[in-house]
C-alpha positions as CSV (number, residue, x, y, z in Angstrom):
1,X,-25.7,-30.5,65.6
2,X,-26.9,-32.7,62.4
3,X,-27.5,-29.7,60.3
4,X,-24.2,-28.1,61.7
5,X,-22.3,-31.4,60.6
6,X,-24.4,-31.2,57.1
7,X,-23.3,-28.1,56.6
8,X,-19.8,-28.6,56.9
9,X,-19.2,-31.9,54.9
10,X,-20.8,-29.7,51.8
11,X,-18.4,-27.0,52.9
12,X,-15.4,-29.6,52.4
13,X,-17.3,-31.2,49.2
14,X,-17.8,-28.1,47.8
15,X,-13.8,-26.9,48.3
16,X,-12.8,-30.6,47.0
17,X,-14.8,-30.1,43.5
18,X,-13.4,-26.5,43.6
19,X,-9.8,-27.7,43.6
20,X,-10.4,-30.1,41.3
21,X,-12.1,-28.2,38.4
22,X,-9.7,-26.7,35.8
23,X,-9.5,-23.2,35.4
24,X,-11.9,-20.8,33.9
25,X,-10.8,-19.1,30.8
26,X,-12.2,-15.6,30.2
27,X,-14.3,-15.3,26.9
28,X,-12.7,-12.8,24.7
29,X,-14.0,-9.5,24.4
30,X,-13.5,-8.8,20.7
31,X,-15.1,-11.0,17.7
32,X,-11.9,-12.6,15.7
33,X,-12.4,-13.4,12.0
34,X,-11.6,-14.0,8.7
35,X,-12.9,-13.9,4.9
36,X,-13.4,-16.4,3.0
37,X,-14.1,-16.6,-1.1
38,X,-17.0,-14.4,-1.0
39,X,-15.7,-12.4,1.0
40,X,-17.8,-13.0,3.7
41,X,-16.5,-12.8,7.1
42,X,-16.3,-16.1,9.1
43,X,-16.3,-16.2,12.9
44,X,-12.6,-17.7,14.1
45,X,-11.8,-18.9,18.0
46,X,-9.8,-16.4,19.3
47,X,-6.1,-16.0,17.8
48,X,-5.0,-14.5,20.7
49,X,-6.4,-13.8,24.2
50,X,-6.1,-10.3,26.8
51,X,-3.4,-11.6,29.4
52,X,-2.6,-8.3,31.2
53,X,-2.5,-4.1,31.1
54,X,0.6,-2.5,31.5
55,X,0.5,1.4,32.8
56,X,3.2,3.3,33.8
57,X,1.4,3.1,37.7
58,X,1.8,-0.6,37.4
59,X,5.2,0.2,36.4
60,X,6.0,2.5,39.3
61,X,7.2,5.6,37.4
62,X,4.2,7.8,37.1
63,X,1.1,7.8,34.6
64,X,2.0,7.5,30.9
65,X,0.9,10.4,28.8
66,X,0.1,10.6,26.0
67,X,2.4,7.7,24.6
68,X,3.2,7.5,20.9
69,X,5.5,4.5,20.0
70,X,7.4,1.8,21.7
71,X,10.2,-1.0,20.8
72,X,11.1,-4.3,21.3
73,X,14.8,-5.6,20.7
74,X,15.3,-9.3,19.5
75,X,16.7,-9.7,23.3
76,X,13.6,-8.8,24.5
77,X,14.3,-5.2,25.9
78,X,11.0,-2.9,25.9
79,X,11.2,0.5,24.9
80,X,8.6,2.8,25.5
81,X,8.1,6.3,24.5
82,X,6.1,8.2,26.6
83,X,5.3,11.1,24.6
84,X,3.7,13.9,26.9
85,X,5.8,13.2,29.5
86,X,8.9,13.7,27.4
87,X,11.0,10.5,28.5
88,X,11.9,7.0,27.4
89,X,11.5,4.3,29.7
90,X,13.7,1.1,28.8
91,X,12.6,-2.4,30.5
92,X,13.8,-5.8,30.9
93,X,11.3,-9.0,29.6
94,X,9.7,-8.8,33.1
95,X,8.8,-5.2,32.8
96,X,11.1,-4.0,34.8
97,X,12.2,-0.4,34.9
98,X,15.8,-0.2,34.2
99,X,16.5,3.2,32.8
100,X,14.5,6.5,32.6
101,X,15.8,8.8,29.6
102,X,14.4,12.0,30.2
103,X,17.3,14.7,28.6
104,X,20.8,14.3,27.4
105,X,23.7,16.3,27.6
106,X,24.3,18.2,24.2
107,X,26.9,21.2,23.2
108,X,27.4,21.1,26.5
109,X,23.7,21.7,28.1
110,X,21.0,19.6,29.1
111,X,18.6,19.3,25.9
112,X,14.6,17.6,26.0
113,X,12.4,16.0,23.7
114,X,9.3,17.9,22.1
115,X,6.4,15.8,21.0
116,X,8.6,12.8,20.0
117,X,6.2,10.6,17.9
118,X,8.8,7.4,16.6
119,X,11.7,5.1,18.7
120,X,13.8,2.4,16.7
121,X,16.4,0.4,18.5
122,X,19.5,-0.2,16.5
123,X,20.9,-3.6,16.1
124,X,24.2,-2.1,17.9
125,X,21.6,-0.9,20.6
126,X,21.7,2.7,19.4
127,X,18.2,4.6,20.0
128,X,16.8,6.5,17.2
129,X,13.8,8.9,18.0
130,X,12.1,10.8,15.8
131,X,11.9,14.2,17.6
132,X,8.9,15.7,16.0
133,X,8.5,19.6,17.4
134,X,12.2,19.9,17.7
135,X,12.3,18.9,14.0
136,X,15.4,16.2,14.1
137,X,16.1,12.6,14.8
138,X,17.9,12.2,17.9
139,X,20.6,9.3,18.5
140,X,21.6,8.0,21.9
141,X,23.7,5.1,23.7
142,X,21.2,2.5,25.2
143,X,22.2,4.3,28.4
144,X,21.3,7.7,27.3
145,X,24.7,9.3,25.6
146,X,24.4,11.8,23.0
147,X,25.8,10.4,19.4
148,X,24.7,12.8,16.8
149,X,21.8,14.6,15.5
150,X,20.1,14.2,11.8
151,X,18.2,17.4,11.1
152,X,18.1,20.1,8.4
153,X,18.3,17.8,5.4
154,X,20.2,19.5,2.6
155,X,19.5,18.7,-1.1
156,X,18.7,20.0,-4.5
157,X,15.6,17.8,-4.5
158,X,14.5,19.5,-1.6
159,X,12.2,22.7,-1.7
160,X,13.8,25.9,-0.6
161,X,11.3,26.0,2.1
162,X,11.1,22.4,3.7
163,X,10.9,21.5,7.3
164,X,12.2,18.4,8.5
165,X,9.2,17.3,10.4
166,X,9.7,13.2,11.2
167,X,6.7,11.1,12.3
168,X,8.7,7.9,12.8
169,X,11.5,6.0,11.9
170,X,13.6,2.7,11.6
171,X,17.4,1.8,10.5
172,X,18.8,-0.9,8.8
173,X,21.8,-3.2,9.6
174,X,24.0,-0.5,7.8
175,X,22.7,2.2,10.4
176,X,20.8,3.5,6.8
177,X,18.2,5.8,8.6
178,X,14.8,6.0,6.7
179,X,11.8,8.4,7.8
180,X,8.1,9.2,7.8
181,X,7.9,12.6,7.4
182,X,5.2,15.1,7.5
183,X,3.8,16.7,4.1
184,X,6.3,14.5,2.6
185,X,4.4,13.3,-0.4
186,X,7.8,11.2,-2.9
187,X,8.3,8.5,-0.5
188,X,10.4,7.4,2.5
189,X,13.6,9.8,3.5
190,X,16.9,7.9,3.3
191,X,19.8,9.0,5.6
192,X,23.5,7.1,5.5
193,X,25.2,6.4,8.8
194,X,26.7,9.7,8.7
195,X,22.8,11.6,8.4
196,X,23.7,12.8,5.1
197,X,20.3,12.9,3.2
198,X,20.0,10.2,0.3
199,X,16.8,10.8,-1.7
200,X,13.2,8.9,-1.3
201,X,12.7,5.8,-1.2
202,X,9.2,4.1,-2.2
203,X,6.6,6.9,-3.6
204,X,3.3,5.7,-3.5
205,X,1.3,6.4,-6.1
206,X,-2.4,7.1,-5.7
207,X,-5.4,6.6,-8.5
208,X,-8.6,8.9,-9.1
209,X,-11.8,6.5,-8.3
210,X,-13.8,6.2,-11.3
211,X,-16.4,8.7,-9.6
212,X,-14.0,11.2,-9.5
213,X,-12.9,10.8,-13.0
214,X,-15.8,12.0,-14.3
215,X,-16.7,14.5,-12.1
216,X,-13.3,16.0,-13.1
217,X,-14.4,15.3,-16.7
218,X,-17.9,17.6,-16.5
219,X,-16.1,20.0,-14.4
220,X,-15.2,23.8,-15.3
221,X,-11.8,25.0,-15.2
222,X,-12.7,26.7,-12.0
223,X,-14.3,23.9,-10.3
224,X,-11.1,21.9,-11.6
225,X,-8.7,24.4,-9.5
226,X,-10.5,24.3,-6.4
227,X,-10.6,20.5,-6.3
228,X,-7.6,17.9,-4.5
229,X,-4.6,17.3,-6.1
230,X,-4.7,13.9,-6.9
231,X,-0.8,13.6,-5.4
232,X,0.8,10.4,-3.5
233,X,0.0,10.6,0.1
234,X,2.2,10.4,3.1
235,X,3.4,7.1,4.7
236,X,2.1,6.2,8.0
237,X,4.5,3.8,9.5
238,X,7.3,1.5,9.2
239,X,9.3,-1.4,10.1
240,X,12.5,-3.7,8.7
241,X,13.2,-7.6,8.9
242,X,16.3,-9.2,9.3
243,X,16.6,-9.2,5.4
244,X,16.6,-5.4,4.8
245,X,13.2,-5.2,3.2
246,X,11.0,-2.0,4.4
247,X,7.4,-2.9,5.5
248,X,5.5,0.1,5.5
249,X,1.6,1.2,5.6
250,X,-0.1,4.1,4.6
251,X,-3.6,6.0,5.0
252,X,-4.8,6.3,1.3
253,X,-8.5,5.6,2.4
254,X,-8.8,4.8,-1.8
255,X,-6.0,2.7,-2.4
256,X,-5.9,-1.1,-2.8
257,X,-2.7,-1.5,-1.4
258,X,-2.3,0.7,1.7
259,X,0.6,-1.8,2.7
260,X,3.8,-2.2,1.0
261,X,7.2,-4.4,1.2
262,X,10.2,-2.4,-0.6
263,X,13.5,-4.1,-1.6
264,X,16.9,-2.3,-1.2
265,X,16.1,-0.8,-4.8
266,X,13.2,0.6,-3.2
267,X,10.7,-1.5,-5.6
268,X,7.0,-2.9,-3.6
269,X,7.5,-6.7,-3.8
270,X,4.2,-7.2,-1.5
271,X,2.1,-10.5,-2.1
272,X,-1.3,-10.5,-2.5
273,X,-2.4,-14.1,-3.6
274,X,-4.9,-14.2,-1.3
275,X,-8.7,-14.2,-2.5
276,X,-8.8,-9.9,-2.0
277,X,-6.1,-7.3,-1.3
278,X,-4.5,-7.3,2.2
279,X,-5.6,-3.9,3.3
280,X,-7.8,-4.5,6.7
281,X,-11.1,-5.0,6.4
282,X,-13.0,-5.7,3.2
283,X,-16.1,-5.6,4.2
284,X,-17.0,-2.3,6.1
285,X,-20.1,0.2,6.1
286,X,-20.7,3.0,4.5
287,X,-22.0,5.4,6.4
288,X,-22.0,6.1,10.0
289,X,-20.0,5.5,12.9
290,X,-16.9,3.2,12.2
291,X,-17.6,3.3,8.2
292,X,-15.0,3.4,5.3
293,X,-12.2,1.3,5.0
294,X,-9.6,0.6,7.4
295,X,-7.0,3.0,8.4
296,X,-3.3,1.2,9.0
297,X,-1.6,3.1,11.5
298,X,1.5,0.7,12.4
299,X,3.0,-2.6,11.1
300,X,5.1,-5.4,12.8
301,X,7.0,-8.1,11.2
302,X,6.4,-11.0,13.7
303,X,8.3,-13.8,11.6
304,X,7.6,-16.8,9.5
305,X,7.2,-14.1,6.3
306,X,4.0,-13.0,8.7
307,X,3.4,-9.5,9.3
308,X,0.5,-8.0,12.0
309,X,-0.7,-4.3,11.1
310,X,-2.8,-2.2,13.3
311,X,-6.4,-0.2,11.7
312,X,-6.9,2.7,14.4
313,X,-10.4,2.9,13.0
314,X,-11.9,0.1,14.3
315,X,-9.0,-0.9,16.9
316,X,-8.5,-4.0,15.1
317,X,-5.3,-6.4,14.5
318,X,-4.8,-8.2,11.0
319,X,-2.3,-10.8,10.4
320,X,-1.5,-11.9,6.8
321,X,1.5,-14.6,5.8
322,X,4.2,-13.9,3.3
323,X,1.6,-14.9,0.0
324,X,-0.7,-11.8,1.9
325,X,-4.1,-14.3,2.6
326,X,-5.3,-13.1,5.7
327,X,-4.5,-15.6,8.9
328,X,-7.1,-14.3,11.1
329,X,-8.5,-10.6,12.7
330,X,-9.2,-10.2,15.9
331,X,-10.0,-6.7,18.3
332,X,-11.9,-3.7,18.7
333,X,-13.1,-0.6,20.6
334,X,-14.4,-0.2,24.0
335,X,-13.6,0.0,27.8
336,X,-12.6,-4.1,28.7
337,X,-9.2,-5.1,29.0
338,X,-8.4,-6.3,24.9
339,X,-10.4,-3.6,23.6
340,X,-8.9,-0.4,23.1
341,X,-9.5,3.7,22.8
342,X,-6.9,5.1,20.4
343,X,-4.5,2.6,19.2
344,X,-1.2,3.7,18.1
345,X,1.4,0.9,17.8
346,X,1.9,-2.8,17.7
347,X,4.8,-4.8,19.1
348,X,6.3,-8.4,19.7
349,X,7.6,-10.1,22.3
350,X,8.3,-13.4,22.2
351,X,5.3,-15.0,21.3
352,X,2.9,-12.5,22.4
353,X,2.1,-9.1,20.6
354,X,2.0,-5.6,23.0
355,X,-0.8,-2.8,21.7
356,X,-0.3,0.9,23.0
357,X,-3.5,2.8,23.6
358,X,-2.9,6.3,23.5
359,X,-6.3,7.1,24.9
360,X,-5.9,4.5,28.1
361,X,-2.6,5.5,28.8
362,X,-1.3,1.7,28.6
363,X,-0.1,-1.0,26.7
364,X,-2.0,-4.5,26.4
365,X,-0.5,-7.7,26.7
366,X,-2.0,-10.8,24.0
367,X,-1.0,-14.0,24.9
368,X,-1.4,-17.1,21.9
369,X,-4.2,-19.6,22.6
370,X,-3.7,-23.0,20.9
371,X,-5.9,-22.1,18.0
372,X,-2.9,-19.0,17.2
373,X,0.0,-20.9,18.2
374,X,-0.9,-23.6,15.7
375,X,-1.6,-21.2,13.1
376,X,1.9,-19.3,13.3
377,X,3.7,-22.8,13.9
378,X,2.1,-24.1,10.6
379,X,3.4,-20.8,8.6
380,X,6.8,-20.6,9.7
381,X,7.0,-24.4,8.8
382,X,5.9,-24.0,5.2
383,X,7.6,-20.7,5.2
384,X,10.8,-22.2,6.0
385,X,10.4,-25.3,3.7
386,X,9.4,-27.8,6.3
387,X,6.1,-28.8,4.6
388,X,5.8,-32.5,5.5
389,X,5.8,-31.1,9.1
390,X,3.4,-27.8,8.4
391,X,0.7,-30.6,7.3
392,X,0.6,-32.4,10.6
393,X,0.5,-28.7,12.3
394,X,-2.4,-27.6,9.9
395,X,-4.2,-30.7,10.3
396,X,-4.3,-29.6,14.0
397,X,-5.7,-26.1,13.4
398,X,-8.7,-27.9,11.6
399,X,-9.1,-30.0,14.6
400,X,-9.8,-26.9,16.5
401,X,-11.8,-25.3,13.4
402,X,-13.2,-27.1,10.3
403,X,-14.2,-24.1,8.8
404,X,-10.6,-22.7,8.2
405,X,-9.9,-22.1,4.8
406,X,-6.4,-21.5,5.1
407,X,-5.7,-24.6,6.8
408,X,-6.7,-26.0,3.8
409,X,-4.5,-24.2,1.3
410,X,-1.6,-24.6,3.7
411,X,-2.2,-28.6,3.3
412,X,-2.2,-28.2,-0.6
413,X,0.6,-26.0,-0.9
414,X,2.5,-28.2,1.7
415,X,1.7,-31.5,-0.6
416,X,2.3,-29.2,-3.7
417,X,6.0,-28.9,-3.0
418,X,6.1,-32.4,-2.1
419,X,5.1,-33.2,-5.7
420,X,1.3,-34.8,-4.4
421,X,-0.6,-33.3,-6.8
422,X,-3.7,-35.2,-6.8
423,X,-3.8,-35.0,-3.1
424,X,-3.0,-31.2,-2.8
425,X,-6.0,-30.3,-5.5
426,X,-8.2,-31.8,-3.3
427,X,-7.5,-29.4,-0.3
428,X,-7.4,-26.3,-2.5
429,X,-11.0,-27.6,-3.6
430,X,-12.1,-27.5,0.2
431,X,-10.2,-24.5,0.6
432,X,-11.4,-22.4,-2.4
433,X,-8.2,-21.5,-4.0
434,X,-8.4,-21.7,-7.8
435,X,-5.3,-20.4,-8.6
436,X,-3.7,-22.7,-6.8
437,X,-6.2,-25.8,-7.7
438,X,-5.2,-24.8,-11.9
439,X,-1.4,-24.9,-10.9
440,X,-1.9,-28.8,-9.1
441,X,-4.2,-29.8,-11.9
442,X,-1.8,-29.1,-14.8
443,X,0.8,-30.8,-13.1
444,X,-1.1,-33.6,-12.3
445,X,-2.4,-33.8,-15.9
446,X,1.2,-33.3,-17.1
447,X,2.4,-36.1,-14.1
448,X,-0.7,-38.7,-16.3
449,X,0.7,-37.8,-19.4
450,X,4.4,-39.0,-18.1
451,X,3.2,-41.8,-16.7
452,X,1.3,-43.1,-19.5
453,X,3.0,-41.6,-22.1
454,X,4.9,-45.2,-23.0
455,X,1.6,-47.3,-22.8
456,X,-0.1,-44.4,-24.9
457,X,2.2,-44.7,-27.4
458,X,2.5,-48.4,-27.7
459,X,-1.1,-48.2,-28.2
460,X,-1.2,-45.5,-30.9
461,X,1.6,-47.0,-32.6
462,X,-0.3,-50.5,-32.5
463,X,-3.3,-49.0,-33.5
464,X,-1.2,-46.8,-37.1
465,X,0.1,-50.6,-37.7
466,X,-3.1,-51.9,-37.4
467,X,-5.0,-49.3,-40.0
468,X,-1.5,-49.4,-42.3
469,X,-1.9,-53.4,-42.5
470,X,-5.8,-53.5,-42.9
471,X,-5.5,-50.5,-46.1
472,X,-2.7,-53.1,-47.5
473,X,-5.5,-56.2,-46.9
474,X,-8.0,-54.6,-48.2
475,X,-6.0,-53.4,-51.4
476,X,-4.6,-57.0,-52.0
477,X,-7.9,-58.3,-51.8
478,X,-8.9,-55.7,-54.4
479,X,-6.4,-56.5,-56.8
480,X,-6.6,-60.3,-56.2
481,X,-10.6,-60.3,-56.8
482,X,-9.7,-57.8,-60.4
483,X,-7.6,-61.1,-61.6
484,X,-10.1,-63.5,-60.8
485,X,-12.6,-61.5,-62.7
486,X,-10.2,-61.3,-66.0
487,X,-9.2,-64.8,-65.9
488,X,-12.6,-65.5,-66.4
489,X,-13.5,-63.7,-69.6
């Protein structure tokens, strides 16, 4: 009976400190980072954490297969378009199913998708898909309705044997259509409203490496005709803000600047005043499995002038702000929930970001911890011009993490526009940013000069009298000791 009664009071002790603990947090499965000035990478807490898996069994409409894109409208609205299975399945906030769009009525029959590859939701909730084999982007209703066709661009710019062949695709607020293409090497395809073709928009341009240079150099004319053509490559993928500027990535595995912001002129206006160019990784090997640099598949404006892209090479996430310093990295490959197979596109909901993985067939769910939240709170601040406000925010982030450089430089620039110079050079100090540090020290020299400019010349003015009236002394007593002297011969 005693040990009976023992055993049940640490049965009821045991279910009291239970209840009482706080909640375990899973670990996350991925290593998140950043570089600092030597471009050495530097461990980070985790930006964002692995809340759920989404498949289209969970959803209750069948396995996904083979999904290539999905969408997420400002309402929170899901689009997802499962490839393989020819359909698009459009959800609510709380994934639920509420439509299925598997054909639409057009000239009168029932017509399908082949291989569709892109989705866009208009800002009039008009879906634009970028019907791959069937060579045309497809318009419907949010509820399914045929509303025209864009295929078969005509132009004179245009080779007499193209074929339309889009890879993806987004519209502006002026239903302007513009279109990854395949083997289309001058840019972006622009459409108007009516899908009449417009020309390219945004060519990139691609540079020889300085190995290839002289190989080409010592090379014969034959060897020259069998090597590449050193032309622009193709676009990879794209997305629009609410001020009309194109973001777009590429897969150049040479270029510096695989990532590009073009105006309505079509012009790149990207920042990169961070301490390397925001392409991905910058420190990567060689050789082997996972080498060579990182290859951008997808890109998602998230807000605050921040921008999340997607590197299917190593299944990894990089966020930058609107000055393009990388704000932390975080992901990877491999079988655990957060870790993916073949990565194909990033979203955002809310708060949270959504990754499809083509090769699992789902779509993860990232939830914030504190340590993101603060981050993206503390950019959209400064971003916005609330910098009194982004310093309290930033001060929390290096609570969580002393060794944040950007925290930092988001203090100095924050108590750079509030005119603290002194104060914000020494948090580009901690924070490594030179450029930044020379900009606050000039004005802070310039801000001395001000200050003491009136004592500085009451002194120097003094100090002119002063020499003036000593050269006058010294010339009187001259001339008065030259009297003396002849007065007395």
């Amino acid at each position: 009976m005693r040990l009976k009664r023992l055993l049940l009071i640490l049965a009821v002790m045991g279910l009291i400190v239970t209840i009482g603990a706080p909640p375990v947090i899973a670990s996350a499965p991925f290593e998140a980072y950043t570089y600092n000035y030597y471009e050495d990478s530097v461990p980070l807490p985790a930006p964002f954490l692995p809340e759920r898996s989404v498949s289209g069994i969970d959803l209750g409409v069948g396995a996904f297969k083979d999904p290539n894109d999905m969408f997420v409208t400002e309402d929170g609205f899901i689009y997802i378009l499962d490839s393989g299975n020819r359909r698009i399945l459009i959800l609510d906030s709380d994934w639920n199913v509420i439509r299925s769009i598997t054909s639409f009525s057009h000239d009168g029959a029932d017509d399908h998708f082949a291989n569709p590859s892109g989705i866009v939701v208009s800002d009039n909730n008009q879906i634009y898909v970028a019907d791959t084999d069937n060579n045309r982007i497809v318009v419907l209703t949010n509820e399914g309705e045929f509303v025209k066709i864009v295929s078969n661009p005509q132009s004179d710019i245009l080779p007499a044997d193209f074929r339309f062949i889009p890879l993806k695709v987004t519209v502006d607020s002026a239903d302007r259509i513009f279109v990854v293409a395949r083997g289309v090497f001058e840019g972006l395809m622009q459409f108007d409203d009516k899908g009449a073709f417009l020309g390219y928009v945004g060519t990139i341009n691609v540079t020889q490496s300085f190995a290839d240079k002289v190989w080409r150099k010592l090379s014969t004319k034959a060897q020259k005709a069998r090597m590449q053509l050193y032309i622009p490559t193709e676009f990879s993928n794209i997305d629009i803000d609410h001020k009309g500027f194109i973001y777009s990535t590429n897969i150049d595995m040479n270029t510096q600047k695989p990532i590009k912001r073009l105006n309505p002129s079509g012009q790149d206006v990207i920042k990169s005043f961070g301490y390397y160019p925001n392409r991905g990784d910058i420190r990567y090997r060689i050789r082997g499995n996972n080498s060579g640099p990182s290859k951008l598949i997808d890109i998602k404006v998230i807000g605050g002038g921040m921008y999340t892209v997607l590197d299917s090479l190593r299944g990894r996430l990089f966020t930058y702000n609107d000055e393009g310093e990388l704000l932390y990295a975080f992901g990877g490959r491999g079988t655990q929930l957060g870790v993916f197979n073949i990565p194909v596109a990033v979203e955002r909901i809310d708060d949270k970001l959504l990754v499809m993985d083509r090769g699992k067939n789902n779509i993860v769910v990232f939830r914030p911890t504190e340590f993101g939240s603060a981050i993206h709170r503390a950019v959209t601040l400064h971003y916005n011009g609330d910098d009194a406000e982004a310093v309290d925010v930033w001060k929390d982030v290096i609570r969580i993490n002393t060794n944040y450089d950007i925290a930092y430089v988001g203090i100095g620039k924050s108590l750079l526009m509030e005119k603290k110079n002194k104060e914000a050079m020494e948090y580009f100090k901690l924070g490594m940013q030179r450029k930044y540090y020379s900009i606050a020290f000039k004005r802070y020299r310039r801000e001395i000069m001000q200050e003491h400019f009136g004592t500085f010349l009451s002194v120097l003015v003094t100090v002119i009298v002063l020499l003036i009236s000593f050269r006058i002394f010294r010339k009187w007593r001259l001339r008065r000791a030259g009297r003396h002297e002849a007065g007395a011969l």
